[in-house]
C-alpha atoms as a printed R data frame, in Angstrom:
    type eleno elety resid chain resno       x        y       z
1   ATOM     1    CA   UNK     A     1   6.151  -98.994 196.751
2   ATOM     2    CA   UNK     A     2   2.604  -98.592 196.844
3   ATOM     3    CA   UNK     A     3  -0.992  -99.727 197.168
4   ATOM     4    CA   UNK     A     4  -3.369  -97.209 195.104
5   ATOM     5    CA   UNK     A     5  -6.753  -98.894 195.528
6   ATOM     6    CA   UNK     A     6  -6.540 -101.403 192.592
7   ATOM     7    CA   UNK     A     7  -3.496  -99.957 191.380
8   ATOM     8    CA   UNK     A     8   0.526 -100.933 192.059
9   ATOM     9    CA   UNK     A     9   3.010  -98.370 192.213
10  ATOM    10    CA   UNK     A    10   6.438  -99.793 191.528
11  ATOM    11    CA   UNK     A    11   9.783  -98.126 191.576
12  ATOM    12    CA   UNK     A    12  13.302  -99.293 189.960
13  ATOM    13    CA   UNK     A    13  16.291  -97.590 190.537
14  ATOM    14    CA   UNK     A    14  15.539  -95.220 193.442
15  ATOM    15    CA   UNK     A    15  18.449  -95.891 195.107
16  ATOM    16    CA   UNK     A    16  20.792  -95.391 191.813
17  ATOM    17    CA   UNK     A    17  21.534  -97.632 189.085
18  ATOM    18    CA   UNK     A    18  22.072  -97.709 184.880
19  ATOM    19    CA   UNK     A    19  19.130  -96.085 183.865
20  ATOM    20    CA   UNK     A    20  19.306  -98.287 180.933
21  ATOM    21    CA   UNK     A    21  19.261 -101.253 183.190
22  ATOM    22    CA   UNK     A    22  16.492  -99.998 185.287
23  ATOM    23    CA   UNK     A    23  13.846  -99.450 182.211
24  ATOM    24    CA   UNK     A    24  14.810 -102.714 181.455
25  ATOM    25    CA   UNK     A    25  13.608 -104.256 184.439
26  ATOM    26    CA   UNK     A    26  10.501 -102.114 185.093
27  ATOM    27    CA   UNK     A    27   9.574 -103.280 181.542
28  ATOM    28    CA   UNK     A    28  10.317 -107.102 182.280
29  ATOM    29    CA   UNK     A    29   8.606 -106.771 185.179
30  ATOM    30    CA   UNK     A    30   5.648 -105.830 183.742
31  ATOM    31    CA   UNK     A    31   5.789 -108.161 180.955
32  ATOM    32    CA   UNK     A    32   5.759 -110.490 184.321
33  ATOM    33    CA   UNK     A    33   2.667 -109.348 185.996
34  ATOM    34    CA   UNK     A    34   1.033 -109.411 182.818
35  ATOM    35    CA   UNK     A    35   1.444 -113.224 182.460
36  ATOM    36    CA   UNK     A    36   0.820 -113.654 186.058
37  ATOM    37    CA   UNK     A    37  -2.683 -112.076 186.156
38  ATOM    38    CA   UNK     A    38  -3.427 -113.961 182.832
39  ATOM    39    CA   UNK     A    39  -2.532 -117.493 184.310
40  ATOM    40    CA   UNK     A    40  -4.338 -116.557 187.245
41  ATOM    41    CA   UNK     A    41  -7.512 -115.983 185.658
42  ATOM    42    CA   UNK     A    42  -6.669 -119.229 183.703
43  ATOM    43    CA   UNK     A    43  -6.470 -121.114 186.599
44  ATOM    44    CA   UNK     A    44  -8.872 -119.755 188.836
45  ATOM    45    CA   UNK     A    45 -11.998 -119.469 186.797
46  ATOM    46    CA   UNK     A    46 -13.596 -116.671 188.115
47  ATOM    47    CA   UNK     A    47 -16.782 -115.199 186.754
48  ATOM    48    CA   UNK     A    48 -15.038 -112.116 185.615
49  ATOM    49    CA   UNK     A    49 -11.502 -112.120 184.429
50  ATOM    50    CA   UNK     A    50  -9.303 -109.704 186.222
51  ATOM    51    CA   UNK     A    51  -8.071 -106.817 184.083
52  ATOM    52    CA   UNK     A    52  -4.780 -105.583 183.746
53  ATOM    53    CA   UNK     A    53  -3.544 -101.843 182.748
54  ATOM    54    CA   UNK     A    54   0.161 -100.989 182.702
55  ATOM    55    CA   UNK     A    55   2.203  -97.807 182.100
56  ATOM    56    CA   UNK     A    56   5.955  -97.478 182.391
57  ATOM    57    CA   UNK     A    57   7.771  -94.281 182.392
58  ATOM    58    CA   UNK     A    58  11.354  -93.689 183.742
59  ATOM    59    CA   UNK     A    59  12.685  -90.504 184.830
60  ATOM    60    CA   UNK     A    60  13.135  -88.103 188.109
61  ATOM    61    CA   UNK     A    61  10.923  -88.811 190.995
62  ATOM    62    CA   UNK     A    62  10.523  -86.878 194.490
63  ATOM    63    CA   UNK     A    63  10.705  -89.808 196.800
64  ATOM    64    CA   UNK     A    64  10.236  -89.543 200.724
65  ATOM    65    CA   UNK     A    65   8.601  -91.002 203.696
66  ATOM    66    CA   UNK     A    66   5.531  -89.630 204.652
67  ATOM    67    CA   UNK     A    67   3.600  -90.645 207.998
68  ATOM    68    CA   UNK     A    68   4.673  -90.310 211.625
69  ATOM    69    CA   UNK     A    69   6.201  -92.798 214.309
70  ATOM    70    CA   UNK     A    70   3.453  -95.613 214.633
71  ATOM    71    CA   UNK     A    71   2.977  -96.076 210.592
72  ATOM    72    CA   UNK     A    72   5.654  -94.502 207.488
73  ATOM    73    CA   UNK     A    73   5.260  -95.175 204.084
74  ATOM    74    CA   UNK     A    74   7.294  -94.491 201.073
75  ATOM    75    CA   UNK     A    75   5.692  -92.467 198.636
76  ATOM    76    CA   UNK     A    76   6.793  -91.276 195.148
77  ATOM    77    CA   UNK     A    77   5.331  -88.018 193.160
78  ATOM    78    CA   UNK     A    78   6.426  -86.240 190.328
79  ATOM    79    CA   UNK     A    79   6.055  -85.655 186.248
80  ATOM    80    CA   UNK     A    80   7.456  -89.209 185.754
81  ATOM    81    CA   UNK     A    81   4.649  -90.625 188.198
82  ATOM    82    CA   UNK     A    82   1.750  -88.994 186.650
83  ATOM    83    CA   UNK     A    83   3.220  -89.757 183.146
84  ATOM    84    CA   UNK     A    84   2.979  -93.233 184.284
85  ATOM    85    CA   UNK     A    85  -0.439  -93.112 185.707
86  ATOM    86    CA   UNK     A    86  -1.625  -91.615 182.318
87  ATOM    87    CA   UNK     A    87  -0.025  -93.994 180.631
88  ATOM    88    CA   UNK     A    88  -2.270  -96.936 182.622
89  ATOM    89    CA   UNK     A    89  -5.288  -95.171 182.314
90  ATOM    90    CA   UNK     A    90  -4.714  -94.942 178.345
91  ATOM    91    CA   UNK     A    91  -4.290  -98.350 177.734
92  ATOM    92    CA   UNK     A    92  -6.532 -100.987 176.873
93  ATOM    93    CA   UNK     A    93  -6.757 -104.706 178.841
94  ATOM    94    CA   UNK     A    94  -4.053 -106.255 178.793
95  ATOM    95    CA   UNK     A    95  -1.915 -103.609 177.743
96  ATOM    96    CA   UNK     A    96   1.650 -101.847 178.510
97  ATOM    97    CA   UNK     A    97   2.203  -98.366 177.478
98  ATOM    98    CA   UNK     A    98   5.846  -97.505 177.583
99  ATOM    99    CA   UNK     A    99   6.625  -93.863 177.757
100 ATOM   100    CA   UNK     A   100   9.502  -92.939 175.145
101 ATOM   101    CA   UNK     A   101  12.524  -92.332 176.871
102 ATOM   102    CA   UNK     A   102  11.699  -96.044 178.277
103 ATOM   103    CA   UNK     A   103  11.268  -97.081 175.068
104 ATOM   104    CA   UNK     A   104  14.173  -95.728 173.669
105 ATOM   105    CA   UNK     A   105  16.271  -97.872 176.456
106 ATOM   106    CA   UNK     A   106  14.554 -100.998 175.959
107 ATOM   107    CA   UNK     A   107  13.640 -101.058 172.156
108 ATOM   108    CA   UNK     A   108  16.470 -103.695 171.703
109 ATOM   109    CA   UNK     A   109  15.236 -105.972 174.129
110 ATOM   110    CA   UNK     A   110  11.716 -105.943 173.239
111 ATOM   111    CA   UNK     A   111   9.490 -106.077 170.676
């Protein structure tokens, strides 16, 4: 949805869906990035590894355009947003923190 300096802000669901599919997603998603930026910094050998800091949280979001007629962007804001953001700024490299009602719809699928 959104570019946040170094930070991605991703949305699943907004336009309906199985909430218990859409945590499921958000959360193999991330497990996706993860493995991305890892085999990046594999293969590109940079002098400093890039770092990666994930939180997933699922829940009701205020979504709307914002912006006029030349530029519009999508933005998102809300508790499950900032839970989210918290969530990132919590963990450690390489981590995902999963919020619990995420958790509670994906604990079956992953460990």
């Amino acid at each position: 949805v959104q570019y946040l300096g170094d930070c991605i802000l991703a949305a699943f669901g907004l336009n309906g869906g199985d909430p218990t599919e859409c945590a499921q997603v958000a959360v193999q998603a991330a497990l996706e990035l993860r493995e991305t930026v890892y085999r990046f910094n594999r293969e590109a050998r940079l002098p400093s590894a890039l770092d990666i800091h994930i939180g997933v949280a699922r829940g009701a979001i205020l979504a709307g355009e914002v912006g006029g007629e030349i530029r519009r962007d999508l933005t998102l804001s809300g508790e499950t947003v900032e839970l989210a953001s918290r969530l990132e700024d919590a963990s450690d490299r390489g981590q995902i923190f999963v919020a619990a009602r995420t958790f509670e719809r994906t604990r079956e699928q992953f460990s």
